[in-house]
C-alpha positions in Angstrom: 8.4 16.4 -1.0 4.9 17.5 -1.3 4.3 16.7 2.4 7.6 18.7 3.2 6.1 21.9 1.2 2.4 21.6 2.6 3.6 21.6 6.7 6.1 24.7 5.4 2.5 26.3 4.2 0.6 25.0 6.9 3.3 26.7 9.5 3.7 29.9 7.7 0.2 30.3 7.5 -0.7 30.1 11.0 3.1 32.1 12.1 1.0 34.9 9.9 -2.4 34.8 11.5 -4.0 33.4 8.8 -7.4 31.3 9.3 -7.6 27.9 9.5 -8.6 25.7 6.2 -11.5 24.0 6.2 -11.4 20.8 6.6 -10.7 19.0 3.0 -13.3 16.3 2.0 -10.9 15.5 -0.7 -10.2 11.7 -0.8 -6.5 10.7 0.6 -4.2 10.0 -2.5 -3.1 6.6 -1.6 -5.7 5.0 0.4 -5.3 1.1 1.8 -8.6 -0.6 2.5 -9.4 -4.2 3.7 -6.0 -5.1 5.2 -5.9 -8.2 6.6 -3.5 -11.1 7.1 -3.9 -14.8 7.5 -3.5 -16.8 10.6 -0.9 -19.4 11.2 -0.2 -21.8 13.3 2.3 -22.2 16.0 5.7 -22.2 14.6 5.3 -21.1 11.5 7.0 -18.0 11.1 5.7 -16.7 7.4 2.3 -15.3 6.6 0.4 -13.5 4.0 -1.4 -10.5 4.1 -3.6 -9.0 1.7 -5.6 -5.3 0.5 -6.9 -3.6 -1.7 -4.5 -0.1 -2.2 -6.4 2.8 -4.3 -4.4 5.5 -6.3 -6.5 8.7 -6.3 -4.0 10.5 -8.0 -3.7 11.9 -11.7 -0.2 10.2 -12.3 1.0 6.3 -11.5 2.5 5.5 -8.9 4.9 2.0 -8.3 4.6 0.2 -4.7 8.2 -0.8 -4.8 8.6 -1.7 -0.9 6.1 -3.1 2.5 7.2 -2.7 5.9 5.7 -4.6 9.1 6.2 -3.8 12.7 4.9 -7.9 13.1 7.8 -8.5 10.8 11.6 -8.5 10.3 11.0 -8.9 6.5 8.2 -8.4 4.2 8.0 -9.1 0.3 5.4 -8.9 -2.5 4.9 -11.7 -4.3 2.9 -12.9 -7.1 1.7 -16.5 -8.1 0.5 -18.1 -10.8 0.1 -22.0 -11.9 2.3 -23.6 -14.4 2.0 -27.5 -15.5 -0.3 -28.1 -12.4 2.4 -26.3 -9.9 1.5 -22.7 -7.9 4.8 -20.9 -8.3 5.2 -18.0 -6.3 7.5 -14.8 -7.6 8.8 -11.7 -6.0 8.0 -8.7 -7.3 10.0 -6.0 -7.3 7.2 -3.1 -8.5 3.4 -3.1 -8.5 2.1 0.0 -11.1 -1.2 1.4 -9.6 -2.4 3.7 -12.5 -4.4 6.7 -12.1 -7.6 6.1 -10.8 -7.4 2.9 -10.2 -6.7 0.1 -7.3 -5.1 -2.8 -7.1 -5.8 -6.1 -5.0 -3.8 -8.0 -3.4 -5.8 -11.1 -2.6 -5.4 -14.8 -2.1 -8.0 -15.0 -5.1 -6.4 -12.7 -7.6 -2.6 -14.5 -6.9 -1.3 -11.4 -5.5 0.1 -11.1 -1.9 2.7 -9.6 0.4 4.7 -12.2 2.7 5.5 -11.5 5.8 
């Protein structure tokens, strides 16, 4: 809705002659960094990606969904060992409070499948 309100601005703005903005140096509120996804072999038709997703924001917010053009399906999962067995659970939210980021990494038993 923000978006919506801002191009409305933008547009009514520049329909009234107004200068253009500066350009902002603020940082972007939900910023993705080190994407990546792992290779697999012929055949096999699930993956796993990973990054690390920043939340500049003052308030939460909840990743609650992941799209992939590489994919008809995509799902966030979490795993963790129990009695010597790596489970692996979807997830149907990840919080990312204010400020902070959250990794999704092969190391920190957090990942998206594909």
């Amino acid at each position: 809705m923000r978006m919506i309100f801002m191009a409305c601005l933008v547009t009514l703005a520049a329909a009234c002659g107004a200068p253009p903005a500066a350009p902002s140096t603020a940082a972007a509120p939900i910023e993705i960094a080190d994407a990546w996804a792992a290779s697999t072999p012929d055949g096999v038709t699930v993956s796993a990606g990973y990054m690390r997703i920043t939340n500049s924001q003052d308030t939460a917010e909840t990743l609650v969904a992941i799209e992939s053009p590489r994919a008809g399906r995509a799902e966030l999962h979490e795993m963790a060992m129990e009695d010597g067995v790596m489970r692996m659970r979807r997830v149907e939210g990840l919080v990312i409070e204010p400020g902070q980021s959250a990794l999704l990494s092969p190391r920190r038993r957090a990942s998206y499948v594909l």
